[in-house]
C-alpha positions in Angstrom: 0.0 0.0 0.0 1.1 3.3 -0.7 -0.3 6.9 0.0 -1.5 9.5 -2.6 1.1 11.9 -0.9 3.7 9.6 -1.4 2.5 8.7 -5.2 2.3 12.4 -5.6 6.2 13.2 -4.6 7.1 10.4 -7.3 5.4 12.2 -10.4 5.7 15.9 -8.8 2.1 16.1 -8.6 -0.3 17.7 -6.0 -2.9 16.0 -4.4 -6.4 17.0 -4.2 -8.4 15.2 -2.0 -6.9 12.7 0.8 -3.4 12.9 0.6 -3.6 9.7 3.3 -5.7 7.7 1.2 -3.8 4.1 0.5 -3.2 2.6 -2.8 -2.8 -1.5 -3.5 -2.6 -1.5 -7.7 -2.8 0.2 -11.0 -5.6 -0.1 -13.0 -7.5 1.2 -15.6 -10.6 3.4 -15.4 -13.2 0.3 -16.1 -11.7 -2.0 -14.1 -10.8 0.2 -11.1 -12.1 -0.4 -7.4 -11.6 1.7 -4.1 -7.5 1.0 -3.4 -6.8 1.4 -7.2 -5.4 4.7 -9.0 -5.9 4.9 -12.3 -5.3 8.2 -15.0 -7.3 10.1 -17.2 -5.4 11.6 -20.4 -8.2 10.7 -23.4 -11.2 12.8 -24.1 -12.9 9.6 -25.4 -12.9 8.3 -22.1 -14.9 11.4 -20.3 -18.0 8.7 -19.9 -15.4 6.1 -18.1 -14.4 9.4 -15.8 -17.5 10.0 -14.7 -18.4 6.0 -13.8 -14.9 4.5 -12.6 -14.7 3.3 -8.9 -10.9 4.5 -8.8 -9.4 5.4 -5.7 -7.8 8.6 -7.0 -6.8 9.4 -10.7 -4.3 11.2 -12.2 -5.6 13.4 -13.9 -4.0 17.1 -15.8 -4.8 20.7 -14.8 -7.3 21.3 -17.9 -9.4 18.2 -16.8 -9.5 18.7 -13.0 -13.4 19.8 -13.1 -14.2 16.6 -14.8 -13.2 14.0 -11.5 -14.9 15.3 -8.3 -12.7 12.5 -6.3 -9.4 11.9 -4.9 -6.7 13.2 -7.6 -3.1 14.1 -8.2 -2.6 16.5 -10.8 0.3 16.5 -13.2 1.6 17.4 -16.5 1.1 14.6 -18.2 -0.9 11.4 -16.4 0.1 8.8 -19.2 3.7 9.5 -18.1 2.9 9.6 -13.7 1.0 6.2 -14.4 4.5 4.9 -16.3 6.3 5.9 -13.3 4.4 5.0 -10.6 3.9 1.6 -12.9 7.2 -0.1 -11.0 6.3 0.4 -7.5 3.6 -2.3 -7.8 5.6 -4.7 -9.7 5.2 -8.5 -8.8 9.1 -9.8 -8.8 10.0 -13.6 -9.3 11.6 -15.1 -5.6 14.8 -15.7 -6.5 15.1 -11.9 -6.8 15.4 -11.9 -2.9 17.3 -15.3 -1.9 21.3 -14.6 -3.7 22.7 -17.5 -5.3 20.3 -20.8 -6.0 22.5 -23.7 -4.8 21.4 -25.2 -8.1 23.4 -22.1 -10.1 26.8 -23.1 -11.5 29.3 -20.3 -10.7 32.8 -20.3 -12.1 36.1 -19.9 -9.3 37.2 -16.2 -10.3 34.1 -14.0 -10.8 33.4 -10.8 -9.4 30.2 -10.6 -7.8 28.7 -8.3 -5.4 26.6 -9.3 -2.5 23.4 -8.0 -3.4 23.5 -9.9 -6.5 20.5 -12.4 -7.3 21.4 -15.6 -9.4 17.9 -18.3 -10.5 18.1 -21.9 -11.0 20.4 -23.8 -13.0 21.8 -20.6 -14.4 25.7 -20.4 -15.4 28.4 -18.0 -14.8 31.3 -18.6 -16.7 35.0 -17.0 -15.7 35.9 -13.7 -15.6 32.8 -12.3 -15.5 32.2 -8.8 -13.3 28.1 -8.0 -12.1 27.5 -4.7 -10.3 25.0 -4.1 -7.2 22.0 -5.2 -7.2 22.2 -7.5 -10.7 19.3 -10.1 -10.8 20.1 -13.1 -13.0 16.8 -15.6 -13.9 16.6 -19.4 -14.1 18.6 -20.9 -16.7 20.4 -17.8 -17.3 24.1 -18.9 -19.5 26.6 -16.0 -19.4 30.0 -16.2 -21.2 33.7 -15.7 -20.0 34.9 -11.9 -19.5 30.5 -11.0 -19.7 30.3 -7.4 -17.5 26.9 -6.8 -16.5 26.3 -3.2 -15.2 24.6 -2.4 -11.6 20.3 -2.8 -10.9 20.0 -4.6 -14.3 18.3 -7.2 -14.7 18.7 -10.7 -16.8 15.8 -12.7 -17.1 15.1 -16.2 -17.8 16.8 -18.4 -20.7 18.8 -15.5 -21.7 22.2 -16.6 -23.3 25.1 -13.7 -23.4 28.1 -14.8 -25.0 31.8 -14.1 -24.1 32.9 -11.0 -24.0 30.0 -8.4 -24.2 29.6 -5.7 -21.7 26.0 -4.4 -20.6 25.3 -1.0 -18.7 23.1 -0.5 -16.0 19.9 -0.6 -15.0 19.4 -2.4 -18.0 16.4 -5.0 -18.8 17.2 -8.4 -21.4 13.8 -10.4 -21.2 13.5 -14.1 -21.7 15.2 -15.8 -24.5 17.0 -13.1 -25.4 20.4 -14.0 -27.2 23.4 -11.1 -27.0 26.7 -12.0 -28.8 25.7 -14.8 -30.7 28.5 -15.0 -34.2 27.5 -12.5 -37.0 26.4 -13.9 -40.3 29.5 -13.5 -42.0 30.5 -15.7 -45.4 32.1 -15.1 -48.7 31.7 -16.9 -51.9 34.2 -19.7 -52.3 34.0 -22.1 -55.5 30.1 -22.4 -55.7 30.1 -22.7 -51.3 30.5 -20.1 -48.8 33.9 -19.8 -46.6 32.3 -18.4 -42.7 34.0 -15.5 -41.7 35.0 -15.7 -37.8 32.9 -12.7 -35.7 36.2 -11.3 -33.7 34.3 -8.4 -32.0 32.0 -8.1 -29.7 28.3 -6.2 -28.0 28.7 -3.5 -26.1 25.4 -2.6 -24.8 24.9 1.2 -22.9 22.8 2.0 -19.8 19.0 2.1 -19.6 18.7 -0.7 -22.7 15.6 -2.7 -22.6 15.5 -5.6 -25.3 12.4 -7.6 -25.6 12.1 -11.5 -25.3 13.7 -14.0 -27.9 15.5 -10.5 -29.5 19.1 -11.2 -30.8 22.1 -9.0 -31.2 25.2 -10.4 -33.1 28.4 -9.8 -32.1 30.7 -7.7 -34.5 33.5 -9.1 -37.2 36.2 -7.2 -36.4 34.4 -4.0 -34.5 32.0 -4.0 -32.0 28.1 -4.3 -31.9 27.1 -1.1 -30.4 23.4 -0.2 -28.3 23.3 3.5 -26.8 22.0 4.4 -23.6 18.0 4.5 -23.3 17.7 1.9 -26.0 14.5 0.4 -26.2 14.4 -3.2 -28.3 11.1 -4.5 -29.0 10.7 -8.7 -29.1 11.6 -11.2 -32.0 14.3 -8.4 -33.4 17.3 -9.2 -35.3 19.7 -6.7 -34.6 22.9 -8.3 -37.4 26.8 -7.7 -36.4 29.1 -4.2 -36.3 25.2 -2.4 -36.4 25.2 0.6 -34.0 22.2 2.1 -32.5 22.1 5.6 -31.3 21.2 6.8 -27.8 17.1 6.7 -26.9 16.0 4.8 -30.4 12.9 2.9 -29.9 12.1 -0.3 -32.3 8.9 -2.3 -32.2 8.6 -6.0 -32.8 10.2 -7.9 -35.9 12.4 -5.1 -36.5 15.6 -6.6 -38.6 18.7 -4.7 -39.3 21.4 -5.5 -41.5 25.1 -5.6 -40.5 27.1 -2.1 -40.5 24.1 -0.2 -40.4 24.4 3.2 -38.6 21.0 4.5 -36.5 21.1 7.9 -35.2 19.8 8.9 -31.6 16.1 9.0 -31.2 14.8 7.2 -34.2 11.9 5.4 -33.9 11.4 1.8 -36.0 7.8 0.6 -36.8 7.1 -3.4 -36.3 8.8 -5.5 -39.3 10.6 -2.4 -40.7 13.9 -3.8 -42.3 16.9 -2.2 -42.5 19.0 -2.7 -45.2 23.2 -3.1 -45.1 26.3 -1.1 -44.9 23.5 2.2 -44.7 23.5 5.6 -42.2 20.3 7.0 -40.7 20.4 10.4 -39.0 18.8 11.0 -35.5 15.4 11.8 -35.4 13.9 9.8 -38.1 11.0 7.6 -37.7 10.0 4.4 -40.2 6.6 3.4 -40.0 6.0 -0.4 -39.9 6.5 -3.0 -42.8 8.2 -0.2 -44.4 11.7 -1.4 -46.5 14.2 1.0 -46.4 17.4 0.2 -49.4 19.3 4.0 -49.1 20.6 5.8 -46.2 18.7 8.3 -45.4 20.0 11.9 -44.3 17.5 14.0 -43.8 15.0 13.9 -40.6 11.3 12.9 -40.6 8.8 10.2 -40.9 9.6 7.9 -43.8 7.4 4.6 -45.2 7.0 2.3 -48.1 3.9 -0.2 -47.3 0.4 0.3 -48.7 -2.2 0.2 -46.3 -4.8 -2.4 -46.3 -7.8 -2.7 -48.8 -10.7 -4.4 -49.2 -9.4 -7.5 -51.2 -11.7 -7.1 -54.1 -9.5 -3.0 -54.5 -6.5 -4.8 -53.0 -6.3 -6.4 -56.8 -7.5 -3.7 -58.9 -4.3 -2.1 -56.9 -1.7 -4.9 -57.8 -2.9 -5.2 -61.8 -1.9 -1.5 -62.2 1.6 -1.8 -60.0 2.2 -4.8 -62.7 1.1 -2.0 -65.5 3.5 0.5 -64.5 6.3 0.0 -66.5 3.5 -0.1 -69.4 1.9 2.9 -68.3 4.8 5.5 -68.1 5.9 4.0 -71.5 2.7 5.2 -72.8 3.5 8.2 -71.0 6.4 8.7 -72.1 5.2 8.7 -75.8 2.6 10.5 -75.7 5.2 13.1 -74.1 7.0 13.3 -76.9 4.5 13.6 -79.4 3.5 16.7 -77.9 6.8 18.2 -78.1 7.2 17.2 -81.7 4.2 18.9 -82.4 5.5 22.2 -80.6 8.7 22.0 -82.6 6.4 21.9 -85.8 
């Protein structure tokens, strides 16, 4: 349980209402009872306001008159509720018991005495964890792995030799970090692997979503910035660096020695290309292909939205007709200026 007041110190709110009042859970308008907060930042939901059972909401200056109970007003609720979001967190047991006797933990490792280590997991020589590192069940970390303070490795995650994670960072189940590169050249009708010599290196504040993979570099490192957020089931490919604060959703794949600037933002299934540069700021809405490097801030796409089936086809027999088309185009083009010249 937790007070408004205190609830209010956390998102620099101020309380109107009971600043006592206790609060057990997060929830959302509909489902809210009497020791839940919830939050108000959607004009469609004004009918939801006026009927919700909520404890107290957070709610914004502009909308105050619309609650008449218990609220904390701040700049932007969506934001309070994110914060707020972690102190009611359910964490796993072994977050609170140290070393499972069932873990496998190699001679010379440096490991502080907060840190938390499931079931059956491995720690390999060499390796350095900070304060406060959680590692879950079945966890298998490499030789020479340094794992940054307060972060947190969940279950069946595999990070191979050598990499180096920041802090307070979050790899979710399944997750694979330095696994080899896809490297191969041509070599008399076969393909001759080429040995991935570099590593991850992986900054603070990184979260990367569950069966996600990041491939070690060739000769360079594999490089995540700090505030990195890594949607699940993406394929990040070797000697790829990602600037500071970029946000990718789900099936996300990027192509080795790609370059992404700080802040970009990558739809679901976006593919990056190879061996290409994209400055900070850029956003690529989802499915979208992008083949050039692209320079120039702003909100890029190549997918068509869905159709009805029946236009869907009408759609795809004139894509097949372009070449056709400007042909025709084309001709009739130059007729015209022929008939100018005459």
């Amino acid at each position: 349980m937790i007070s408004l007041n205190r609830i209010a110190d956390i998102v620099e709110g101020v309380v109107l209402g009971d600043g006592d009042y206790e609060i057990k859970i997060i929830n959302s308008l509909e489902c809210a009872t009497r020791d839940s907060i919830s939050f108000f930042g959607d004009q469609k939901k004004k009918q939801q306001l006026a009927t919700t059972r909520a404890g107290a909401v957070l709610i914004a200056q502009e909308h105050v008159d619309l609650y008449a109970g218990n609220k904390i007003i701040v700049a932007d609720p969506y934001l309070a509720h994110a914060r707020i979001s972690k102190l009611f967190k359910q964490y796993p047991r072994h977050r609170q018991i140290g070393i499972d006797d069932t873990a496998i933990i190699a001679a010379n490792v440096k490991l502080e005495n907060s840190v938390c280590i499931g079931r059956y997991s491995t720690v390999a020589q060499g390796v350095k964890m900070g304060h406060r590192v959680v590692v879950g069940n079945g966890v298998n970390i490499g030789e020479q792995v340094e794992i940054g303070e307060h972060t947190v490795i969940e279950d069946q995650v595999v990070i191979s030799h050598g990499c180096r994670i920041g802090k307070r960072c979050c790899i979710s189940p399944g997750a694979v970090i330095g696994a080899s590169g896809f490297g191969y050249v041509p070599n008399q009708g076969g393909w001759e692997k080429i040995e991935q010599l570099g590593s991850v290196l992986i900054g603070d504040d990184v979260d990367i979503g569950v069966h996600t993979t990041i491939d070690r570099g060739a000769l360079e490192h594999t490089k995540i910035g700090n505030g990195v957020k890594i949607d699940n089931q993406v394929q990040i490919a070797h000697n790829v660096e990602v600037g500071d604060n970029t946000i990718m959703a789900g099936g996300v794949g990027i192509a080795g020695s790609t370059k992404i600037g700080q802040r970009c933002r990558l739809g679901a299934r976006a593919s990056i290309l190879g061996h290409l540069e994209i400055v900070d700021d850029v956003t690529v809405l989802s499915s979208s292909l992008v083949t050039n490097s692209i320079k120039t801030a702003g909100e890029y796409a190549s997918m068509i939205s869905v159709q009805p089936a029946k236009q869907w086809r009408k759609t795809a027999a004139t894509i097949r007709r372009l070449d056709k088309l400007i042909a025709e185009v084309k001709n009739e083009v130059k007729k015209l200026d022929e008939r100018k010249i005459r």
